[in-house]
C-alpha positions, -999 to 999 in steps of 0.1 A, spaced: 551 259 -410 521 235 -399 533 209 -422 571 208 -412 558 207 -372 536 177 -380 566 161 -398 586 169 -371 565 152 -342 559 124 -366 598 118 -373 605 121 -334 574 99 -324 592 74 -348 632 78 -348 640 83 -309 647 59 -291 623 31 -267 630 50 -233 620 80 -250 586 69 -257 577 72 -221 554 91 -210 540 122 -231 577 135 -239 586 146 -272 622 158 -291 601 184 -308 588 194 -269 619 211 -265 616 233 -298 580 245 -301 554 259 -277 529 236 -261 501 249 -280 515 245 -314 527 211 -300 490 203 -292 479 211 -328 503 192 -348 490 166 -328 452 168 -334 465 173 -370 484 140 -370 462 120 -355 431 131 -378 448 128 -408 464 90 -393 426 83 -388 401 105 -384 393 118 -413 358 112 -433 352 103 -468 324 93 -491 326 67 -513 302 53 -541 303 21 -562 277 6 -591 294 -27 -589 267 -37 -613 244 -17 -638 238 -44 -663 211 -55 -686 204 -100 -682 187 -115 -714 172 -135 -687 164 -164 -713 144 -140 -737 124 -117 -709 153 -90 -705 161 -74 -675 181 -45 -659 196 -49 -625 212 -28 -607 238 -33 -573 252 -4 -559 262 5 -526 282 36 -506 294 51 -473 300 79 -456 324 78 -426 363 71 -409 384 40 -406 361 25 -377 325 40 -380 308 46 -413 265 48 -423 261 22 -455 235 26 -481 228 -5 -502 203 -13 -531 200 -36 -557 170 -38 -582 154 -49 -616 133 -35 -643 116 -57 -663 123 -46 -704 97 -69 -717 64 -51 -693 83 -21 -685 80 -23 -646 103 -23 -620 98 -61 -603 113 -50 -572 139 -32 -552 149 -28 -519 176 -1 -498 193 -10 -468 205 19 -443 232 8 -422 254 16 -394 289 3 -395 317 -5 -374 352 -20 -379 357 -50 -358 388 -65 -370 411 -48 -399 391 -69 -423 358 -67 -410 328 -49 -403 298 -49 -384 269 -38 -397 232 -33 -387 201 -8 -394 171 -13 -418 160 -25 -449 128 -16 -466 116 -36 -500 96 -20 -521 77 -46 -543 48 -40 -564 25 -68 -540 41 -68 -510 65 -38 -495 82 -49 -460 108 -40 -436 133 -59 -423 157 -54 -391 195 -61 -405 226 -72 -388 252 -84 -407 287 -86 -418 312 -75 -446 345 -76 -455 381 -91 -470 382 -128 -467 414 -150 -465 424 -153 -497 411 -122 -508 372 -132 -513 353 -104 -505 323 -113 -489 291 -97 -477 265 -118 -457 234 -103 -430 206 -116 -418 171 -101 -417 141 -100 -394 111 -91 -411 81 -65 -394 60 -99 -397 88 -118 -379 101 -141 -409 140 -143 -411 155 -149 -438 196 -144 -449 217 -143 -476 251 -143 -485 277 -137 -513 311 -136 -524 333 -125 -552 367 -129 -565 390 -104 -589 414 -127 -611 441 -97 -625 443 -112 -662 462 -80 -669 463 -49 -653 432 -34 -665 417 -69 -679 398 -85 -647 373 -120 -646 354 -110 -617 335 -146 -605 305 -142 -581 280 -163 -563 252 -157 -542 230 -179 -521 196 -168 -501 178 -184 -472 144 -186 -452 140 -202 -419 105 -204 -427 76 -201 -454 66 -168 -467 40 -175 -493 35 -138 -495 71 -135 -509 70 -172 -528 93 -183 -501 100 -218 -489 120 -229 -458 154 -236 -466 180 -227 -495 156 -208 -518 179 -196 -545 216 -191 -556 229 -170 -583 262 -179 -600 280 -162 -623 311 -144 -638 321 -110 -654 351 -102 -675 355 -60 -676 379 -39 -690 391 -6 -669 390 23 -693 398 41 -664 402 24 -627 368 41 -619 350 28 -649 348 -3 -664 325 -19 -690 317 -52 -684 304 -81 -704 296 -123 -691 271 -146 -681 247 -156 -649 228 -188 -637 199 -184 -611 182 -215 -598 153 -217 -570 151 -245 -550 128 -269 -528 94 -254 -521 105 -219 -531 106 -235 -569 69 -251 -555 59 -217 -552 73 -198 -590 58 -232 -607 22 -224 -592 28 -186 -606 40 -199 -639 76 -187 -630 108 -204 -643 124 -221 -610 164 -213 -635 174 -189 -661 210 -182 -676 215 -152 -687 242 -130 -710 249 -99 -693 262 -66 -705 272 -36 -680 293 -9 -664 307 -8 -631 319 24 -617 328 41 -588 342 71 -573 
């Protein structure tokens, strides 16, 4: 009964006619009571809207060869939340194979809001959690569809010290065949000062390039295989040099992305 009054209201909002649009009046006004009226409302306009979901994605669980030190990465992100307002949780990471550590990994809790239908705005915190130097940052940034459909993800962060620093990537899904998909990606980092702590130099510090062909076994799992470039730059390359650190690596990467 529910489901043929919200039907109802829904085929009357859209079929009458302009001057019948004014005001609160309603075809199926003149066959149901007011209060049923009311709640095939609320239920129409939660399910055209306000309803909350939870979503997860490992876009990347992959192990780098990293030019002969192997690593495995991780980059996953969800939400909870509507169309408009939604809490984020990001993290990306690697464990180094070769001294069986984790390098370094950082979450990001975020709060975020629709601004346009391709966009969102999105701030909160972001704590690092690296074995020499663990910080948090204040975030505000945006993410979303792109023309073109790049999707893109780019913030900026303010560190408890009072270093900013930003970064920003984009990717791109080529449809080779309908379950066959080259995935490019790039990603570029930034400092507006020096943070020796973090090997930092002002400037562009590093940019990671790559592409990923996967196969979708299902839609929410996909095995992946390609290859990444990471180069550091200016003084932050200074900085790995004095550690003994490659300033590039190319890598062959092997992985899984899924989500649900």
């Amino acid at each position: 009964m529910r489901a043929l009054l919200t039907t109802t209201v829904l085929c009357a909002a859209l079929g009458a006619p302009a001057i019948a649009q004014d005001g609160q009046w309603s075809a199926a006004d003149e066959y149901y009571d007011p209060a049923e009226m009311d709640e095939a409302r609320r239920q129409l306009q939660h399910e055209g809207g306000g309803t909350r979901y939870l979503f997860f994605q490992a876009d990347r669980l992959e192990y780098q060869s990293n030019d002969g030190a192997p690593l495995l990465v991780w980059d996953a992100q969800g939400w909870y939340g509507g169309d408009l307002n939604r809490i984020w949780v990001k993290t990306e990471g690697e464990h180094s194979l070769e001294e069986d550590s984790i390098e370094g990994f950082e979450i990001e809790a975020l709060y975020s809001r629709a601004i346009t239908p391709y966009f969102d705005l999105q701030a909160g915190l972001r704590q690092d959690f690296d074995p020499d130097f663990a910080t948090t940052y204040a975030v505000v940034g945006l993410q979303g569809l792109a023309p073109y459909w790049f999707e893109v993800d780019g913030a900026a962060y303010l560190s408890e010290d009072g270093d900013l620093t930003a970064g920003f990537e984009a990717e791109y899904e080529l449809l080779l065949t309908q379950r066959l998909i080259l995935q490019p990606r790039a990603e570029l980092a930034f400092a507006a000062q020096d943070v020796p702590e973090l090997g930092l130099g002002s400037g562009l510090t590093s940019a990671e390039a790559g592409a990923r062909l996967r196969y979708e076994i299902d839609r929410q799992f996909a095995p992946y295989l390609g290859v990444s470039w990471h180069e550091k730059f200016g003084e932050t390359a200074d900085f790995a040099r004095l550690e003994g650190e490659d300033t590039h690596s190319v890598s062959f990467v092997l992985g899984l992305r899924l989500w649900y």
